[in-house]
Every structure is written in C-alpha cells, then in structure tokens.
C-alpha angles and dihedrals in degrees: 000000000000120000115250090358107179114250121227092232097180093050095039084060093045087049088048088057102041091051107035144214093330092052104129126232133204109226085255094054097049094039082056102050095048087033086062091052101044104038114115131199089279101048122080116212099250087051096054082039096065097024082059087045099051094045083047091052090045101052087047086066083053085066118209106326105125087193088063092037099255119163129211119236132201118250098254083048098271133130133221120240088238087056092047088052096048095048093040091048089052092045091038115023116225104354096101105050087112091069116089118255131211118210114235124234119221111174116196124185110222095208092063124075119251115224109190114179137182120183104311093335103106113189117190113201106192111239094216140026092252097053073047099060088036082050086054084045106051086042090053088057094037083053097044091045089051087055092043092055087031087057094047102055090047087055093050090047096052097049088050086054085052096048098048096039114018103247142063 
C-alpha cells in the first residue's frame, strides 16, 4: 500500500452505508475519516491523519479491552466500521453516530457464578436462588461474629477506662 495515499471520504461513506456495520476499514481509511472530524484550526490534514493513526495503532496494542481504549481488529488488520465508531465515540464524544452500529451479544449461564474483579476489589454474584440464601446466611454469621468481636473489645476497653480512671 502507498504512503499517505488520499482517501475518497465521500465514497468511503457511501460505501459504509451501503455495506453496513461489518464494512471493513484500512488503518488510513479509518485515520482519515476520524482525523476529518476531529481536526481543529491548528491541525493540517496530513498531521491529524498520522496523529489518528498512531493513537489507532496504539489502542490496537491495547487489544480488545474497550475500558483501556483497545480496539479489534480484523484478521487481515482492518476495522469495522462498528469497531471505528465505539472506539471513536469513546475518544470523541457524538461525531460518529452516522456511522452504522452492530449490537453486541454477551451470553451468561445463570446457573454459573459471576466473578467480577477490579484491582484487589472481588464481587461474587450467586448463580441460583439457593448459593443466594447460603450467601444471606453466611453474611448473617460473618455479621453476628463482627459484633461479637465488636461488643468484646468495648467492653475491654471500658473495663480498662475504669480501671485507669475510675469511671466508664
């Protein structure tokens, strides 16, 4: 492929549309379609060009990770238009709702448990009604036994109060 090779923006978007979500993108066509949008006064067009395609080539080292701003990638390098958009929308705000979107399919069994974790913070989410009641349960005895303990050292701290200044 040709370096800085112009990009056709008015029939890349009528080929966008004609194709759909799933229309795939070279790095140059899709750095010169968000690098139009996103250019400022200060800013040529071969500039915005190469600064979109070096944050595009970044955030495909990300991987896939939306939170980090990764981007997916066909397997010949490309990118769907639906990709382009969600990781534009996220860089850029609004300035890419013309282009199509494809819904995203997440399948979850109920019947498994669900471990979300960020940094040291672990959630559990139960997988039935019955790993839920054992969840209540075992919260209800981890609770009690915290007041227990919570109670104790009160009172051991009151009775070494009393003990160093004659009242509680």
């Amino acid at each position: 492929m040709k370096r800085n090779k112009s990009v056709d923006l008015d029939a890349l978007m009528q080929r966008i549309q004609a194709e759909g979500a799933k229309c795939l993108l070279t790095r140059a066509e899709a750095a010169a379609l968000v690098a139009t949008r996103t250019m400022d006064k200060h800013d040529s067009p071969r500039g915005a060009k190469n600064r979109i395609a070096m944050k595009l080539k970044r955030a495909e080292a990300k991987g896939t990770d939306f939170v980090t701003g990764g981007i997916e990638t066909s397997a010949d390098g490309g990118y769907t238009a639906h990709e382009i958009r969600r990781w534009a929308t996220r860089l850029f705000g609004e300035l890419f709702n013309d282009l199509p979107v494809e819904g995203r399919v997440f399948s979850v069994s109920i019947n498994e448990n669900i471990r979300m974790t960020t940094g040291t913070d672990h959630v559990r989410l139960p997988g039935s009604l019955d790993e839920s009641h054992r969840d209540i349960l075992d919260l209800r005895a981890q609770l009690a036994r915290a007041l227990e303990n919570f109670w104790n050292m009160e009172s051991a701290r009151r009775l070494n109060l009393h003990a160093r200044f004659g009242r509680t």
